[in-house]
Each structure stands twice: as C-alpha cells, then as structure tokens.
LOVEX-990234 format. One record per atom (N, C-alpha, C): residue in three letters; x negated, y negated, z. Coordinates in steps of 0.1 Angstrom, whole numbers, padded with zeros to 4 digits, always signed. Layout:
// LOVEX-990234
ALAXYZ/...
// end
This chain:
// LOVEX-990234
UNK-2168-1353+1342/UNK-2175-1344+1332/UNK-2168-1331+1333/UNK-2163-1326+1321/UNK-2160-1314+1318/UNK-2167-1306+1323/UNK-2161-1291+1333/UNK-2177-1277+1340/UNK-2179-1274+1329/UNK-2175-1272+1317/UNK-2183-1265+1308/UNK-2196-1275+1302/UNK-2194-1288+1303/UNK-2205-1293+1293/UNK-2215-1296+1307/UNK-2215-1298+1318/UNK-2221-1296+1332/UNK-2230-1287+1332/UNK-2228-1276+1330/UNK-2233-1260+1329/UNK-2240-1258+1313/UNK-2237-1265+1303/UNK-2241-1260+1290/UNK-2253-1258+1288/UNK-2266-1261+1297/UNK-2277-1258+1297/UNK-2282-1249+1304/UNK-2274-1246+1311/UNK-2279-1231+1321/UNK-2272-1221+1313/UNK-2262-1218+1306/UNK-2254-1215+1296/UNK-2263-1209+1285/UNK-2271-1221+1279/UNK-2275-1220+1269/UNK-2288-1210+1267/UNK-2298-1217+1282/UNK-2307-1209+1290/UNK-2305-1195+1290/UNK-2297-1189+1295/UNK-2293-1175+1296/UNK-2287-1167+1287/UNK-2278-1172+1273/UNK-2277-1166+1263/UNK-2283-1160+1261/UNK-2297-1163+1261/UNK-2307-1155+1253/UNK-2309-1141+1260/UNK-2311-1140+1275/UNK-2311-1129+1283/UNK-2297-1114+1278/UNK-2288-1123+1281/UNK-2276-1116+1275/UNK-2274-1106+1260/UNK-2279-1118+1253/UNK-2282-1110+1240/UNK-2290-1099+1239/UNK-2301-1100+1247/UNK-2307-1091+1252/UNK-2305-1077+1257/UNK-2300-1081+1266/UNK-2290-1068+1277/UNK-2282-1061+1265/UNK-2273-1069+1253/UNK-2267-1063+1250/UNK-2269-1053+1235/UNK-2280-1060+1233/UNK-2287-1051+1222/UNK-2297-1040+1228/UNK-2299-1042+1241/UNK-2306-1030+1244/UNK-2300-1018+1247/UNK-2286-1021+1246/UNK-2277-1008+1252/UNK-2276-0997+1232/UNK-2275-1005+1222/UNK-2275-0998+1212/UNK-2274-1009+1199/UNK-2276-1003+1190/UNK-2276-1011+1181/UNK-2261-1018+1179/UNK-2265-1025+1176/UNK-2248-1032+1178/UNK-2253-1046+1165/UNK-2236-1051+1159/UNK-2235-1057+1149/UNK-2228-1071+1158/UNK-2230-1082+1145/UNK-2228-1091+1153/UNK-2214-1096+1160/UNK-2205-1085+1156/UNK-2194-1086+1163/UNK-2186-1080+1176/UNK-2193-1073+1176/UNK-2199-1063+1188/UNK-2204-1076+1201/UNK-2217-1079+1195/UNK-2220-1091+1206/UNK-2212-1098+1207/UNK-2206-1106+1201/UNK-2197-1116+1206/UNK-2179-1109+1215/UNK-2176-1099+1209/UNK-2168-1091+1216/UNK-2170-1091+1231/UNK-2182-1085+1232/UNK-2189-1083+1248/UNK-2192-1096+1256/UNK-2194-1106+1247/UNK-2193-1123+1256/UNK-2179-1130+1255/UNK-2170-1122+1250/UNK-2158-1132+1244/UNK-2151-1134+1256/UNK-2148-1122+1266/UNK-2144-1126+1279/UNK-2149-1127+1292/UNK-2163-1135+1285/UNK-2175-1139+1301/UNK-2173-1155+1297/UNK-2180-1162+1306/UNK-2183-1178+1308/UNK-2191-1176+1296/UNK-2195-1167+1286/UNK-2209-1168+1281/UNK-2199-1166+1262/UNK-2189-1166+1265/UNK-2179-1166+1250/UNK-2185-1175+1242/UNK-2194-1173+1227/UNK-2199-1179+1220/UNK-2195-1182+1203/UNK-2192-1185+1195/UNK-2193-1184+1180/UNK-2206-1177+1173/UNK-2197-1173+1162/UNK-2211-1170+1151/UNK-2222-1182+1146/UNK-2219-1194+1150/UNK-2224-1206+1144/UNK-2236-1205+1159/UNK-2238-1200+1168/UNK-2250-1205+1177/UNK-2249-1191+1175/UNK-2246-1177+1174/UNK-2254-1166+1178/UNK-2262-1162+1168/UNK-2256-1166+1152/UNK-2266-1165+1142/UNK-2284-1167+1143/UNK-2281-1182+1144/UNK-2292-1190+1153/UNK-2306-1182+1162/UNK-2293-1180+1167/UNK-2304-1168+1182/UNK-2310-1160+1178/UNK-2302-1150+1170/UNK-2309-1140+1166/UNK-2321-1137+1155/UNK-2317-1148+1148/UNK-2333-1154+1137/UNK-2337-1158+1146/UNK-2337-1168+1161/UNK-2350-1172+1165/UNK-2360-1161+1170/UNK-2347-1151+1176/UNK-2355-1139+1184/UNK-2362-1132+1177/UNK-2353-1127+1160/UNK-2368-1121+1152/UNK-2375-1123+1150/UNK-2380-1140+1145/UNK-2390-1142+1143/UNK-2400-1140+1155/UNK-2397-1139+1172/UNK-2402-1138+1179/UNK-2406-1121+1182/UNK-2400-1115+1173/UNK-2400-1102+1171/UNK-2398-1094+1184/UNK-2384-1101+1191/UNK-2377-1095+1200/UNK-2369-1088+1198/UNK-2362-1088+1182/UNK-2354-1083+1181/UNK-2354-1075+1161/UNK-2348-1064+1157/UNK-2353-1062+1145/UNK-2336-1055+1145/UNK-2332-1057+1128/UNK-2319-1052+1125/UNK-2320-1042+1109/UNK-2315-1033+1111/UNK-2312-1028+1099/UNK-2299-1028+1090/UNK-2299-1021+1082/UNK-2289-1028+1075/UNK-2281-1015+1070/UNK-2266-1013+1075/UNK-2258-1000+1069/UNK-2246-1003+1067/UNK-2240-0994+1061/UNK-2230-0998+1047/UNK-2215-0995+1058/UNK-2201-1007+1050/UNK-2193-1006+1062/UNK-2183-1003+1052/UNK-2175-0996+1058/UNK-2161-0989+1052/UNK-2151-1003+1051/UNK-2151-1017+1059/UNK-2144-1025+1056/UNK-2150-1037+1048/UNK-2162-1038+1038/UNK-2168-1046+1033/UNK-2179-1044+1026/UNK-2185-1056+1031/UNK-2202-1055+1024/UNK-2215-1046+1034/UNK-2224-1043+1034/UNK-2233-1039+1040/UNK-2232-1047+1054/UNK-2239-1040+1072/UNK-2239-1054+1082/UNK-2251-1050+1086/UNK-2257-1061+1093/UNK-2269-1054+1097/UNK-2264-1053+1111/UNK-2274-1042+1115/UNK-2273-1038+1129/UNK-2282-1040+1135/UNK-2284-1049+1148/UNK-2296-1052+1156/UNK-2299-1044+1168/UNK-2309-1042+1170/UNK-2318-1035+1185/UNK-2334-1040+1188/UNK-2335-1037+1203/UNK-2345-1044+1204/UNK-2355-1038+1203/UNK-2371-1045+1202/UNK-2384-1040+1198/UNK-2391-1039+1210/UNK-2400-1033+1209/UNK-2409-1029+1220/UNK-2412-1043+1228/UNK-2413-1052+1221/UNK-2417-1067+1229/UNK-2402-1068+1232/UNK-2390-1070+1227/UNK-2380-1075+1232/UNK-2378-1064+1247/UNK-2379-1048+1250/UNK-2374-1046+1259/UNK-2384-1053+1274/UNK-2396-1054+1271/UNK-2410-1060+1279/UNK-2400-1073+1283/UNK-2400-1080+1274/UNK-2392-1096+1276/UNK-2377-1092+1280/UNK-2369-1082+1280/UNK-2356-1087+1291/UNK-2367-1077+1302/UNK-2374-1069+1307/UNK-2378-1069+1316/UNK-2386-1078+1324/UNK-2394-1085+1320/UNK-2396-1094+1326/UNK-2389-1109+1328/UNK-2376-1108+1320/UNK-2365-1118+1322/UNK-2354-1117+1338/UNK-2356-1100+1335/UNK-2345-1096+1347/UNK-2351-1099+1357/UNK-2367-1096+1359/UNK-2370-1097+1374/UNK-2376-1107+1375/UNK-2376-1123+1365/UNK-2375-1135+1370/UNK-2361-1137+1377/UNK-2354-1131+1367/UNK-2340-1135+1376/UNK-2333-1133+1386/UNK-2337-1120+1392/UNK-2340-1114+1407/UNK-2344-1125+1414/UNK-2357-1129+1413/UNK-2366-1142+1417/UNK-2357-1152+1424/UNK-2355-1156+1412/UNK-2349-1171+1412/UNK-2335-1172+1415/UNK-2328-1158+1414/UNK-2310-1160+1425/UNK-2317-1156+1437/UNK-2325-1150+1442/UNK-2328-1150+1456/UNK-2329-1160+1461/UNK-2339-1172+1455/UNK-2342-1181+1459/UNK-2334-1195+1463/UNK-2322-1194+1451/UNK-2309-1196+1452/UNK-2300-1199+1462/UNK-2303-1185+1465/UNK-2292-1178+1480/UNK-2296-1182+1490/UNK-2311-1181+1490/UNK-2320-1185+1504/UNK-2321-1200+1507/UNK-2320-1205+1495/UNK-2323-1223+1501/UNK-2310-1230+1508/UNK-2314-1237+1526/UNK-2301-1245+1526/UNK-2296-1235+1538/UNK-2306-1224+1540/UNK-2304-1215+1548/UNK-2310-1218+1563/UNK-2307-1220+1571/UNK-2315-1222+1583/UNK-2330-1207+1581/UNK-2344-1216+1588/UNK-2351-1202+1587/UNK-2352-1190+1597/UNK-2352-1180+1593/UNK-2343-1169+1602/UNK-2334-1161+1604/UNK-2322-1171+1593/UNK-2310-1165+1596/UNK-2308-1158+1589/UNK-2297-1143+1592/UNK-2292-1130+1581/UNK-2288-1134+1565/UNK-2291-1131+1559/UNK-2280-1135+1549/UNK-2267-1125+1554/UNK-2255-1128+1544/UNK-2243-1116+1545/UNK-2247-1103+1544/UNK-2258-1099+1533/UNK-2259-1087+1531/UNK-2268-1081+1537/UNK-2275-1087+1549/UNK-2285-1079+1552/UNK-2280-1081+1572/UNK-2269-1091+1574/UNK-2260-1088+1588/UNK-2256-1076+1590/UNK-2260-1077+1605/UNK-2254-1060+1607/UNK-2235-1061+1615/UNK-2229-1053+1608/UNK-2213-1054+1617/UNK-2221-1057+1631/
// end
C-alpha cells in the first residue's frame, strides 16, 4: 500500500483543522489556501477544497465575501466566524490531547519523556 493512501484518512480528518488555521490568519482566497498546503503532506486540489469550504459554511464556520480582482472576475474571500474561531479552538486543544497521548503510549510508566529529561 502506497503512505499516501495508508494515511488518506487522517489526512482527510485534519484538513479541516488546517483550513481553519489558515483562514484565521486573514481573509484569504482560495488560492492562497492551497498555496499554503501545496508544500505540506496536506497539498490538495480545488476539486476537495471547494467541497470543504461549502461544508464549513453551511456549518457556519466559515463566511466569504466577495471583491473585485484586477486579473478577472470577482473572488470571494473567506474568514472565519465567531463559531469557526470557538471550533479551531477547541480543535487545537483536542489536539494537544490526543498527540500527548500519542507520545505517551508504549512508554514504560514513569519514564521522562525527551522533553521533559534533564541533561
């Protein structure tokens, strides 16, 4: 089995977080997002991020406006909504959670991790 299709569901799982993070930093257009995943493990097409982002509005995680571009037609530009910044806050600090728990399993009980051994 190919790692990418191995992983495609933890992948897919986490998109959503990502998109997140990255509309929270500013309004940003949909090329903008994909720019910013193009060189992570998280590199996506317009054909699944379109997708995302209607699912998220309608979840009203996410809301876009619409301004006028010097190389085309109108783009919309997305940012997140009061419920979207609530939901990657509470995404982030599941995910704190659950890489700790990650790190910790498989661990004898007791022992340092690396980051918290002293020289």
């Amino acid at each position: 089995m190919i790692i990418n299709e191995k992983f495609s569901a933890i992948r897919k799982g986490l998109l959503e977080l990502l998109v997140l993070k990255i509309v929270a930093g500013n309004k940003v257009y949909v090329a903008d997002i994909l720019d910013q995943l193009g060189g992570t493990e998280f590199a996506t097409q317009e054909g699944t991020l379109y997708p995302l982002l209607s699912k998220m509005r309608r979840e009203e995680l996410v809301d876009y406006e619409w301004k006028e571009s010097e190389a085309g037609p109108p783009r919309k530009y997305y940012q997140l909504t009061a419920k979207g910044r609530e939901q990657l806050r509470e995404t982030e600090d599941y995910w704190q959670k659950i890489s700790a728990t990650v790190k910790s399993l498989g661990r004898p009980p007791g022992s340092q991790t690396e980051e918290n051994a002293s020289p």
